[in-house]
DRENDO-1510 file (C-alpha; in Angstrom, 1 decimal, always signed):
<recs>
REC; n; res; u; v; w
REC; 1; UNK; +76.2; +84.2; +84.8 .
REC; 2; UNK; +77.3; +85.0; +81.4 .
REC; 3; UNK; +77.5; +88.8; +82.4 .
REC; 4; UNK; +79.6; +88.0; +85.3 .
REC; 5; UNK; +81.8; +86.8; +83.2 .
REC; 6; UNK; +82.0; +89.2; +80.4 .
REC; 7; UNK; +82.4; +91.8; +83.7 .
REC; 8; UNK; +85.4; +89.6; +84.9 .
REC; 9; UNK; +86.9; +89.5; +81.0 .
REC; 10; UNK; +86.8; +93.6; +80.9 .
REC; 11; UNK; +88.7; +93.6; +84.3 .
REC; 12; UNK; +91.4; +90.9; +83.4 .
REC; 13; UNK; +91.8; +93.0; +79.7 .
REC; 14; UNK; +91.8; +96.2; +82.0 .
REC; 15; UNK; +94.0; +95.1; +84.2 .
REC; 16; UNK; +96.6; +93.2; +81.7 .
REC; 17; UNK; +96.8; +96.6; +79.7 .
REC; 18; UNK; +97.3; +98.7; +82.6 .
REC; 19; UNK; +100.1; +95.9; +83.4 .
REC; 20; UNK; +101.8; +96.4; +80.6 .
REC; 21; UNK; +101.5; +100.3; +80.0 .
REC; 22; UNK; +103.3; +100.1; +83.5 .
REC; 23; UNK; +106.2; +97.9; +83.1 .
REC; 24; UNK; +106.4; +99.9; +79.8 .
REC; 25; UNK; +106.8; +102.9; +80.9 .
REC; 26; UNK; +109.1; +101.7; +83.5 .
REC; 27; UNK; +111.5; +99.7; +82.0 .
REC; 28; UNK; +112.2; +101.3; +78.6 .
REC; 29; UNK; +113.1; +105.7; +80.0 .
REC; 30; UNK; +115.0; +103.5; +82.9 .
REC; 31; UNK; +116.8; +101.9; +79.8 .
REC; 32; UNK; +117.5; +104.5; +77.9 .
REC; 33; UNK; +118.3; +107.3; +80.6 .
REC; 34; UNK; +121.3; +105.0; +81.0 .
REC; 35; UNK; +122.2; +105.2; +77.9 .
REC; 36; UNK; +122.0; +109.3; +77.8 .
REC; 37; UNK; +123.7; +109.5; +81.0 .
REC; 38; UNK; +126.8; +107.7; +79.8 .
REC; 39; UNK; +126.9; +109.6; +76.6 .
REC; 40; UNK; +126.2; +113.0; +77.9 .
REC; 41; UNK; +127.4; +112.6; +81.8 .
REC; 42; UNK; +129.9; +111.1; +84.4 .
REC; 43; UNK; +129.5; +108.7; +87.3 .
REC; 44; UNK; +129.9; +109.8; +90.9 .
REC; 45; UNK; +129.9; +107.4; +93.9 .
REC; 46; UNK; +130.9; +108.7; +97.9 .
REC; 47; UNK; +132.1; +106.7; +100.9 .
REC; 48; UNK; +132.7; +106.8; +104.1 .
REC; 49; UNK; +136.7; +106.0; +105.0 .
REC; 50; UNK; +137.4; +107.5; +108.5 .
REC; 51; UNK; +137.8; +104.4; +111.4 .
REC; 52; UNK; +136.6; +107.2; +114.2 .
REC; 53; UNK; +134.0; +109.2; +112.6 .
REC; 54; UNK; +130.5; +108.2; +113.3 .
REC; 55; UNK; +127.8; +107.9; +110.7 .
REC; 56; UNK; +127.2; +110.9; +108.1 .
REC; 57; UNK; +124.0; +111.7; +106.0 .
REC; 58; UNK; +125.7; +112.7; +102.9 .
REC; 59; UNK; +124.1; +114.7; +100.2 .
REC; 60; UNK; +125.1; +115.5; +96.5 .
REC; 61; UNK; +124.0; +119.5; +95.0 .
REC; 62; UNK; +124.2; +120.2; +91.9 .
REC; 63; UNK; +125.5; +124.1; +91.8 .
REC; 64; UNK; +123.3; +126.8; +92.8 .
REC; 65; UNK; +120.7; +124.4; +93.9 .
REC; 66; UNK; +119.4; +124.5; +97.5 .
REC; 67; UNK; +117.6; +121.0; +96.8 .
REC; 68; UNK; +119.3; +118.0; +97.4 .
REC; 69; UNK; +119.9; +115.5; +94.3 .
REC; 70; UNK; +121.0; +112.5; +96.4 .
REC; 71; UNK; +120.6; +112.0; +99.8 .
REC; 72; UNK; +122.6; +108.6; +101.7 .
REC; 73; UNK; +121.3; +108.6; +105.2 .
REC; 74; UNK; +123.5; +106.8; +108.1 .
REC; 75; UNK; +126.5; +106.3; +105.9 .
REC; 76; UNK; +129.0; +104.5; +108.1 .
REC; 77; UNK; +132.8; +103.8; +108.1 .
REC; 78; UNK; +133.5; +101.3; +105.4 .
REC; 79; UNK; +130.8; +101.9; +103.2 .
REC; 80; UNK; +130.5; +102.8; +99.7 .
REC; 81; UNK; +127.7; +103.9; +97.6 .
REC; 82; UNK; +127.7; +102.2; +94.0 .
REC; 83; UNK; +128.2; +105.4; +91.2 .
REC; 84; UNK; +125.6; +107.1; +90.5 .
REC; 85; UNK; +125.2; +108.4; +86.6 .
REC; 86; UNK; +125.8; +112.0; +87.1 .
REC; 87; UNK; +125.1; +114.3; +84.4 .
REC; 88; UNK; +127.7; +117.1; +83.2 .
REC; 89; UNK; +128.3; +120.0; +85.8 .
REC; 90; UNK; +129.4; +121.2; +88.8 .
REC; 91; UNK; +128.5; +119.4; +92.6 .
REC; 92; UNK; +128.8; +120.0; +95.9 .
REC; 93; UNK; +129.3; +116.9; +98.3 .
REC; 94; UNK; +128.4; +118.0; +102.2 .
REC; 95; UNK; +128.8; +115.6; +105.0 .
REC; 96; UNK; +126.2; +116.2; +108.3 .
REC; 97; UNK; +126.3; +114.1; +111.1 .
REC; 98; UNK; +123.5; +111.3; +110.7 .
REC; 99; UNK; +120.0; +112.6; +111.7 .
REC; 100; UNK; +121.1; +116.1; +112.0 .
REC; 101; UNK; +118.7; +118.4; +109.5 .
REC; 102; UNK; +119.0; +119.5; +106.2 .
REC; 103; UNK; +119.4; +122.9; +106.9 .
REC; 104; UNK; +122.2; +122.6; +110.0 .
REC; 105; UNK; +125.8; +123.4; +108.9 .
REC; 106; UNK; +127.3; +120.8; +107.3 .
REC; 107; UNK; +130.7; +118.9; +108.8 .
REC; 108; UNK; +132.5; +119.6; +105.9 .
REC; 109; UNK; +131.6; +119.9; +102.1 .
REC; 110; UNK; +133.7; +119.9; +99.2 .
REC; 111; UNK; +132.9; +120.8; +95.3 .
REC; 112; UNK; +133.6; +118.6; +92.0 .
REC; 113; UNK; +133.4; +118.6; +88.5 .
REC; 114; UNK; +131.9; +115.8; +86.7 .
REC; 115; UNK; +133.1; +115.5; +83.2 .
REC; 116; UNK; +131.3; +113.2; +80.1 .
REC; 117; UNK; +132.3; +109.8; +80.5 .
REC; 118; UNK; +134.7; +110.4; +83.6 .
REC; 119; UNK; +134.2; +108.7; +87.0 .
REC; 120; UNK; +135.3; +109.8; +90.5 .
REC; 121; UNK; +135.4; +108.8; +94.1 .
REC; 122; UNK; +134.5; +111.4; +97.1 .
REC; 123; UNK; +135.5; +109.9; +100.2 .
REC; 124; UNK; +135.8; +111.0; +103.5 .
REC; 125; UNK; +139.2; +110.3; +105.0 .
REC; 126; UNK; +141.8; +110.8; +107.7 .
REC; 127; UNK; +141.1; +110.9; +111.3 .
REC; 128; UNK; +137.8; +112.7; +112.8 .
REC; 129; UNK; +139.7; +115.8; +114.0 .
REC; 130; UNK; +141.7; +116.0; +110.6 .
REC; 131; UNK; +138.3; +114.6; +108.2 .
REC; 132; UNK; +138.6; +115.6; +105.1 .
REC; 133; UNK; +136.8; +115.2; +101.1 .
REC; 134; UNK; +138.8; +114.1; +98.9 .
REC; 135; UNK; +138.1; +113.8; +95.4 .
REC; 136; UNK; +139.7; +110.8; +93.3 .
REC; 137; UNK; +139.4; +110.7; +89.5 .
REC; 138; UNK; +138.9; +107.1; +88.5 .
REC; 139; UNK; +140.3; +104.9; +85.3 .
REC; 140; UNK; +138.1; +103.4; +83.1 .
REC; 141; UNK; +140.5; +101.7; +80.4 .
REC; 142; UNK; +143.2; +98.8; +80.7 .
REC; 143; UNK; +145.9; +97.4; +78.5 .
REC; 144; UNK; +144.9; +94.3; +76.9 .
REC; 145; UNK; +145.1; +91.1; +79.0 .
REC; 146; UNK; +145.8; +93.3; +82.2 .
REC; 147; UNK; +143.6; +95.0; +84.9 .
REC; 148; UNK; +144.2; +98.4; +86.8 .
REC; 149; UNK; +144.8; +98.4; +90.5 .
REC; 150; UNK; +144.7; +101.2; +92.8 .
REC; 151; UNK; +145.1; +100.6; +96.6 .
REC; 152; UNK; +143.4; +103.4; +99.5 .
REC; 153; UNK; +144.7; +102.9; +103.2 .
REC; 154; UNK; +141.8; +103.6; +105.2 .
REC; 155; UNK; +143.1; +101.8; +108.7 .
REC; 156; UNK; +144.1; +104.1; +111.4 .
REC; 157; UNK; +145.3; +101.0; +113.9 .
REC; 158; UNK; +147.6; +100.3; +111.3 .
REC; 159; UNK; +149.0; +103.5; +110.0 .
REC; 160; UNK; +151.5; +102.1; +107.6 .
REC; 161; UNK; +150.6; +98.9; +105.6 .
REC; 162; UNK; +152.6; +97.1; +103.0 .
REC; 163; UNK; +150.2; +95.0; +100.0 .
REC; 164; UNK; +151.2; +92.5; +97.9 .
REC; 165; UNK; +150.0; +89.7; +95.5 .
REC; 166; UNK; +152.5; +87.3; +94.6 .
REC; 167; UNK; +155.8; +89.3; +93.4 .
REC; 168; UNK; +153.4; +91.9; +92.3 .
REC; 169; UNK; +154.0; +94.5; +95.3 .
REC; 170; UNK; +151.3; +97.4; +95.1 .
REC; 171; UNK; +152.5; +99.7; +97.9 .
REC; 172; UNK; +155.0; +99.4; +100.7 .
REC; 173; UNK; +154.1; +101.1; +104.0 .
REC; 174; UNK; +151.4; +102.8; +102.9 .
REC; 175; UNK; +150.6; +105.4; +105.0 .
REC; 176; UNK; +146.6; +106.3; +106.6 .
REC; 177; UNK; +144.6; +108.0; +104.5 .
REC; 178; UNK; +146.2; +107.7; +101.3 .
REC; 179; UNK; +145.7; +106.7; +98.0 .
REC; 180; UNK; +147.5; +104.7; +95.2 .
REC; 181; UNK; +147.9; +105.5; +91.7 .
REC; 182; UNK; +146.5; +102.3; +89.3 .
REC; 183; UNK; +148.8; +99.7; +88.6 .
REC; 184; UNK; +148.6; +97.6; +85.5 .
REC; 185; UNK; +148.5; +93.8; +87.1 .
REC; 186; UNK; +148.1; +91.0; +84.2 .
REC; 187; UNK; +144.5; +89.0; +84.5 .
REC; 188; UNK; +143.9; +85.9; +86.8 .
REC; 189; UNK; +143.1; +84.9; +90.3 .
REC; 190; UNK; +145.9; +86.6; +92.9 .
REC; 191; UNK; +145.7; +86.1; +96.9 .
REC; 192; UNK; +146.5; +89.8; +97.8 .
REC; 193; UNK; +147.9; +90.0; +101.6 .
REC; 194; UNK; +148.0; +93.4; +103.2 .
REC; 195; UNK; +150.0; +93.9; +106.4 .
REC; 196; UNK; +150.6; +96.4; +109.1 .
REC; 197; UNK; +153.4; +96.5; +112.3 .
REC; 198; UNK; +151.0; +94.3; +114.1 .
REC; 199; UNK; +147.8; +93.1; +111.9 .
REC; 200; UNK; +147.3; +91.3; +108.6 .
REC; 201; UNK; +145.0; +89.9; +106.2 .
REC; 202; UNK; +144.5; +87.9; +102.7 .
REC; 203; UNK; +141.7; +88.4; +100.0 .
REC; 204; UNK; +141.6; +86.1; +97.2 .
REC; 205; UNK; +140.2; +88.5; +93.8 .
REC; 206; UNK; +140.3; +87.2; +90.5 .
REC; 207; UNK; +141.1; +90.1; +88.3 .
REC; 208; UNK; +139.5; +90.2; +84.7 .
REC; 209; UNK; +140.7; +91.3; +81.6 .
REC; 210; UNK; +139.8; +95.0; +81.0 .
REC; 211; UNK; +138.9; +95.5; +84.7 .
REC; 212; UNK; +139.5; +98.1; +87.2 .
REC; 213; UNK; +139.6; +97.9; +90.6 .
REC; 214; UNK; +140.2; +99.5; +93.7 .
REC; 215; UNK; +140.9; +97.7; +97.1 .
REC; 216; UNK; +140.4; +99.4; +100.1 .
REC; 217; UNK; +142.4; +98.2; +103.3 .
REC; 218; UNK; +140.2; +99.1; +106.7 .
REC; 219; UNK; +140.5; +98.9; +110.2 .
REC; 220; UNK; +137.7; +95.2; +111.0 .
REC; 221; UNK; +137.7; +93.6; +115.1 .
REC; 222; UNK; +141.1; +92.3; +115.7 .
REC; 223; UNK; +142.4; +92.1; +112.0 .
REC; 224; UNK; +142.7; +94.2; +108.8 .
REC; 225; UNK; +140.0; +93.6; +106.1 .
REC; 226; UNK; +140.0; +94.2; +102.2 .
REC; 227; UNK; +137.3; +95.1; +100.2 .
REC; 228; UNK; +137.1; +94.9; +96.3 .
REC; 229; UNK; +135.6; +97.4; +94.3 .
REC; 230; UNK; +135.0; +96.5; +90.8 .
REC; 231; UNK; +135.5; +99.9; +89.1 .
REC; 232; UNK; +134.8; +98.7; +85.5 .
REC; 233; UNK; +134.5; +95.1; +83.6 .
REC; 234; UNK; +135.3; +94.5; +80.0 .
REC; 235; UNK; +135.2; +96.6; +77.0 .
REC; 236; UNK; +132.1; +98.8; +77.7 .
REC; 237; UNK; +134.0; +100.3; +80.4 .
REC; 238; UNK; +131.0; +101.2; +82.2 .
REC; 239; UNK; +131.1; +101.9; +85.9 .
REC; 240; UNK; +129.4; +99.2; +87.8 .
REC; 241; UNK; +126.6; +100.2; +89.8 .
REC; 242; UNK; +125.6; +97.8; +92.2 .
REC; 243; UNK; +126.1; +98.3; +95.5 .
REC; 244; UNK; +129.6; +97.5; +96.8 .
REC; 245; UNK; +129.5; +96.8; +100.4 .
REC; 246; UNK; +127.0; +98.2; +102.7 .
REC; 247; UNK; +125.2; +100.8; +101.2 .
REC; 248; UNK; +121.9; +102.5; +102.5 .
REC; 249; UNK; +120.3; +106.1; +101.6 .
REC; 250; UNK; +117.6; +107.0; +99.0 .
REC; 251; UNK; +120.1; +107.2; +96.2 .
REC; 252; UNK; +118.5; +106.6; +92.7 .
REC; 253; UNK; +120.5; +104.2; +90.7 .
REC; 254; UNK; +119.4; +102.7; +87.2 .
REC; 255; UNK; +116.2; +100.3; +86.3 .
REC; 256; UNK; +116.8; +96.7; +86.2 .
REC; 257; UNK; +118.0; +95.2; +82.7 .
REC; 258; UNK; +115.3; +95.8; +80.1 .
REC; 259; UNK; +115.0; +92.2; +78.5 .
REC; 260; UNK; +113.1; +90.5; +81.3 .
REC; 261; UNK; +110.7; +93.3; +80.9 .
REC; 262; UNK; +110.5; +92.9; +77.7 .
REC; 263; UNK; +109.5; +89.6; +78.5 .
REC; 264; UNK; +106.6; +90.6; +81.0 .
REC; 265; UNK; +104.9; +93.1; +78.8 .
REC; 266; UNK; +105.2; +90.5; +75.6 .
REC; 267; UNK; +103.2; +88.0; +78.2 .
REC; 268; UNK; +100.8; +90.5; +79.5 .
REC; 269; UNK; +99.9; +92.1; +75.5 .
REC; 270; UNK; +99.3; +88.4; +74.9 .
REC; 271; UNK; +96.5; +87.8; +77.8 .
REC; 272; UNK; +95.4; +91.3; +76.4 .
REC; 273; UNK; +94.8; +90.2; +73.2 .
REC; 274; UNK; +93.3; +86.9; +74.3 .
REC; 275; UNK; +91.1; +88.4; +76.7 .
REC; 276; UNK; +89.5; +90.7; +73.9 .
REC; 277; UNK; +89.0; +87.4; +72.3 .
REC; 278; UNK; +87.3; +85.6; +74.8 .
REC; 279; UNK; +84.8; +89.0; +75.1 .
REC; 280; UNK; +84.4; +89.4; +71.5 .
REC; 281; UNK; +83.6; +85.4; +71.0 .
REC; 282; UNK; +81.0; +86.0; +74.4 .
REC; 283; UNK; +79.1; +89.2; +72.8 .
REC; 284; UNK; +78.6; +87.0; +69.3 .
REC; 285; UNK; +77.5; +84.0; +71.9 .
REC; 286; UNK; +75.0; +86.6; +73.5 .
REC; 287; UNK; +73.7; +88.2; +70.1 .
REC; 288; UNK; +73.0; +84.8; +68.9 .
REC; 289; UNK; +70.8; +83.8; +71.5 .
REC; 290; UNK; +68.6; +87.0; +71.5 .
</recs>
């Protein structure tokens, strides 16, 4: 009986050191690659803005590289990725139509430069027979006690829509397709109404000091719709990168926050070094009664 459990001491010790070796290794590069990327990289996130194309599968090259770095599969109208840390260099974006292989033509491709520290936006727009990449540099700094606002017109129904919060008017017939340049808006809660010849809608964002954000007017059943994208938040003026609206591919994006890692491994280190306790306190047990 005693052996069994001396067996069953080495597996739990095993086990909790494995454990932690793991969560290790896994939290603390995921961590710090981060931190690297936002030092020595960019951030790069795509989307999908055309009402009448169907799904893409959207891959990210980096330059003279056949392999894919990112792959989003069955990226459909409205849909966003969140930025991806994207170290220094040169990319090419190509949209395919979803399913279709990764050697067939592409639908249309486009190239950027990421800079260190810079963000940008690839988005498909315009109609299907005039689809086009285009390539929108993002802000990441706002004046104290204001947030930056930048408006894209991506519904076709409605091909020229007016937005407004308040007195604060952020574009006036705006027409399909386009894009805004960032507006300094000062901090707080604003009901922002955007409205077309025949179709309206009201989102409610509260805007933070030091944040950026981009709202994107689309084409939803029977009404317009507005989605928020929080570019940036606060003084780290980091891109955020959780997912925005609905996302799906195989995109890597960072490791969870470190801390409650931390946490774990602290925990399982602890049952390691009571378990080679309890064995060491067992083996004297044994010896003594030989």
């Amino acid at each position: 009986m005693r052996l069994i459990t001396s067996r069953s001491i080495v597996r739990n010790v095993l086990v909790a050191g494995v454990l932690g070796a793991g969560l290790l290794s896994y939290g603390i590069p995921a961590a710090s690659s981060v931190a690297s990327v936002a030092r020595a990289g960019g951030w790069l996130r795509l989307a999908h803005l055309s009402p009448n194309t169907p799904a893409v599968d959207v891959y990210l090259y980096s330059v003279n590289n056949p392999r894919a770095e990112v792959v989003l599969h069955h990226v459909s109208y409205g849909t966003v990725s969140p930025y991806l840390p994207t170290p220094v260099g040169t990319y090419t974006v190509a949209m395919r139509a979803a399913g279709a292989g990764a050697s067939s033509p592409p639908v249309l491709s486009t190239a950027v430069r990421v800079h260190a520290g810079a963000a940008y936006t690839v988005a498909g727009m315009g109609p299907k027979d005039g689809l086009r990449l285009v390539v929108l540099s993002e802000r990441l700094a706002a004046p104290a006690g204001h947030s930056m606002v930048r408006i894209i017109q991506a519904s076709m129904r409605e091909h020229l829509v007016t937005v407004r919060a308040k007195a604060h008017l952020f574009g006036r017939d705006l027409a399909f397709a386009t894009a805004t340049a960032f507006q300094s808006v000062r901090h707080g809660e604003y009901l922002v109404r955007a409205a077309g010849e025949t179709e309206s809608t009201a989102h409610r964002i509260a805007l933070a000091g030091g944040s950026i954000h981009t709202l994107v007017i689309l084409d939803a059943p029977r009404r317009l719709r507005i989605i928020n994208l929080t570019d940036a938040v606060g003084s780290q003026q980091v891109p955020a990168v959780a997912p925005a609206t609905g996302f799906g591919g195989t995109a890597p994006v960072p490791g969870p926050p470190l801390l409650p890692w931390v946490a774990v491994v602290s925990a399982g280190l602890l049952l390691v070094a009571a378990g080679l306790a309890a064995l060491r306190r067992n083996r004297y047990r044994l010896a003594g009664r030989r």
